[in-house]
PAKOLMI-109687 format. One line per 8 residues: number of its first residue (from 1); for each residue x, y, z of N, C-alpha, C. Coordinates in Angstrom, 2 decimals. Atoms other than C-alpha are relative to their C-alpha. Layout:
<atoms>
NUM) X/Y/Z/X/Y/Z/X/Y/Z | ... $
</atoms>
This chain:
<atoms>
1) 0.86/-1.17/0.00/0.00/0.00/0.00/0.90/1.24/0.00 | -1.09/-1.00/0.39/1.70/3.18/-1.24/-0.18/1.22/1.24 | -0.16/-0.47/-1.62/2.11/5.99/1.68/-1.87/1.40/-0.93 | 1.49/-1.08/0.40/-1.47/8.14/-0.71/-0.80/-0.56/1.18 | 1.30/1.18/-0.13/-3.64/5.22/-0.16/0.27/-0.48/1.93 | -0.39/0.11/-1.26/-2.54/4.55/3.58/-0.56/1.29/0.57 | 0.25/-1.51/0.08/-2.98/8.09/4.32/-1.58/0.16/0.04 | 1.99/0.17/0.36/-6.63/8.06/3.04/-0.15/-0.80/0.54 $
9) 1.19/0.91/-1.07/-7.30/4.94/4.79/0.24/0.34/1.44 | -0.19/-0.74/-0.97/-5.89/6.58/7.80/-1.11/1.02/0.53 | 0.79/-0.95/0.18/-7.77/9.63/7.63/-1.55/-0.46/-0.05 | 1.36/0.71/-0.01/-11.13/7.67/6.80/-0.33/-0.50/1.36 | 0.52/0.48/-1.14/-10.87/5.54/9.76/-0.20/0.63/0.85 | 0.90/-0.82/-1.30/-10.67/8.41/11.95/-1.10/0.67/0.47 | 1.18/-0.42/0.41/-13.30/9.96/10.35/-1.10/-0.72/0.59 | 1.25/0.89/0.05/-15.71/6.87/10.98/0.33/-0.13/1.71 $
17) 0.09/-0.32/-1.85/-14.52/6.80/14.88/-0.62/0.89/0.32 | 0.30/-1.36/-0.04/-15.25/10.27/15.45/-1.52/0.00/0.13 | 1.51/-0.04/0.47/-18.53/9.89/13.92/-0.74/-1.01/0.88 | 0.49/1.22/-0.39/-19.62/6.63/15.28/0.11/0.28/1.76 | -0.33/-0.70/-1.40/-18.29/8.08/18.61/-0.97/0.65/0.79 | 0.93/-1.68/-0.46/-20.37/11.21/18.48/-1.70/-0.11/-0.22 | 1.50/0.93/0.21/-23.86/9.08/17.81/-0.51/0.49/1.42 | 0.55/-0.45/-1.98/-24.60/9.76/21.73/1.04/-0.21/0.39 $
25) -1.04/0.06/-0.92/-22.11/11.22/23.22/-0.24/0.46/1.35 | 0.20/0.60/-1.59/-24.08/11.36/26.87/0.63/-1.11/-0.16 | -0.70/1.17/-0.15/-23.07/7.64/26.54/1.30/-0.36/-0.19 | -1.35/0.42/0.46/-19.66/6.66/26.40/-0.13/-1.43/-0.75 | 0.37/1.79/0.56/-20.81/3.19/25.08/0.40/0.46/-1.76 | -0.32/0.25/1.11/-19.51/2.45/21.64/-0.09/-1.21/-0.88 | 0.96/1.37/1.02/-21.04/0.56/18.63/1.34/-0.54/-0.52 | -1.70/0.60/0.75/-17.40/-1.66/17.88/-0.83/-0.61/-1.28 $
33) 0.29/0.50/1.16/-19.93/-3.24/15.25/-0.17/0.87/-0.93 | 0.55/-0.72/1.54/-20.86/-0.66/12.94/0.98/0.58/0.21 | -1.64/-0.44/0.24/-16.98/0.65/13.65/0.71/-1.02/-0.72 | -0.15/1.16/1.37/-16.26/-2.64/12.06/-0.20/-0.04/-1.31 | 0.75/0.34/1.63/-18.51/-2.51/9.26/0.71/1.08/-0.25 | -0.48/-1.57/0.94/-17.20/1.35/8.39/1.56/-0.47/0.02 | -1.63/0.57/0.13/-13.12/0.04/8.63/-0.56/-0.86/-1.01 | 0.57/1.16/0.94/-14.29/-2.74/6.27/-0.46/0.58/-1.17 $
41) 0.49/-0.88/1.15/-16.12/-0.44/3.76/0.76/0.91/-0.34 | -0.52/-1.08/0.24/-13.34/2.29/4.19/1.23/-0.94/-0.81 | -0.98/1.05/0.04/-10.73/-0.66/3.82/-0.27/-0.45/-1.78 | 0.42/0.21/1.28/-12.38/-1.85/0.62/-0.11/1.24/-0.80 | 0.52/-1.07/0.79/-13.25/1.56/-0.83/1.88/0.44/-0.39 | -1.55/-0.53/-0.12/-8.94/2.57/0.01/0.51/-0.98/-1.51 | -0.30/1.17/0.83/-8.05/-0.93/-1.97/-0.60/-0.17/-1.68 | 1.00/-0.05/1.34/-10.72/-0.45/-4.96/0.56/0.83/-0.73 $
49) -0.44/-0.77/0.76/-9.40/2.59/-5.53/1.15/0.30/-0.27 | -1.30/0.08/0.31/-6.06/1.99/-5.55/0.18/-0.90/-1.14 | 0.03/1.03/0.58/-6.81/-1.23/-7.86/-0.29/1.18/-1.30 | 0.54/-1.16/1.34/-8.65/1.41/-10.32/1.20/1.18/-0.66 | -1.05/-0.85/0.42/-5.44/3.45/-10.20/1.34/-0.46/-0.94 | -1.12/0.78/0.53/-2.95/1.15/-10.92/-0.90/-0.69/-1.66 | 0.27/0.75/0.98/-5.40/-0.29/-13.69/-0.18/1.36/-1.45 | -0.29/-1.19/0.25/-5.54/3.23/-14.97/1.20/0.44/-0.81 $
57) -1.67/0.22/0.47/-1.83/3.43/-15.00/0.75/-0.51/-1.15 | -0.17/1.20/0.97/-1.49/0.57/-17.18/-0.25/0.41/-1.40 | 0.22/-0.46/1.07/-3.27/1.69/-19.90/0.12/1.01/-0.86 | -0.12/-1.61/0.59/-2.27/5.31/-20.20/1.96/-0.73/-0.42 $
</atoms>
């Protein structure tokens, strides 16, 4: 994983903490499942679009 695409998935995941965090923040309780599912979707979305880049690449 090149230091873009790291970076962005970096940045994403904190994004989706943050967020997922700030759902009710009276509660300190935290949904680790749907922090799962968003790492997983950010994880795939980082990887897709790195795949699309490099396939990109190729052809130019």
């Amino acid at each position: 994983m090149d230091r873009t695409a790291r970076q962005e998935l970096e940045d994403g995941l904190n994004f989706q903490y943050v967020r997922l965090y700030n759902v009710n923040p009276t509660s300190h309780e935290f949904n680790f499942d749907a922090w799962a599912k968003a790492v997983r979707e950010q994880l795939l979305a980082v990887l897709s679009k790195q795949q699309t880049d490099k396939s990109d690449g190729a052809e130019g």
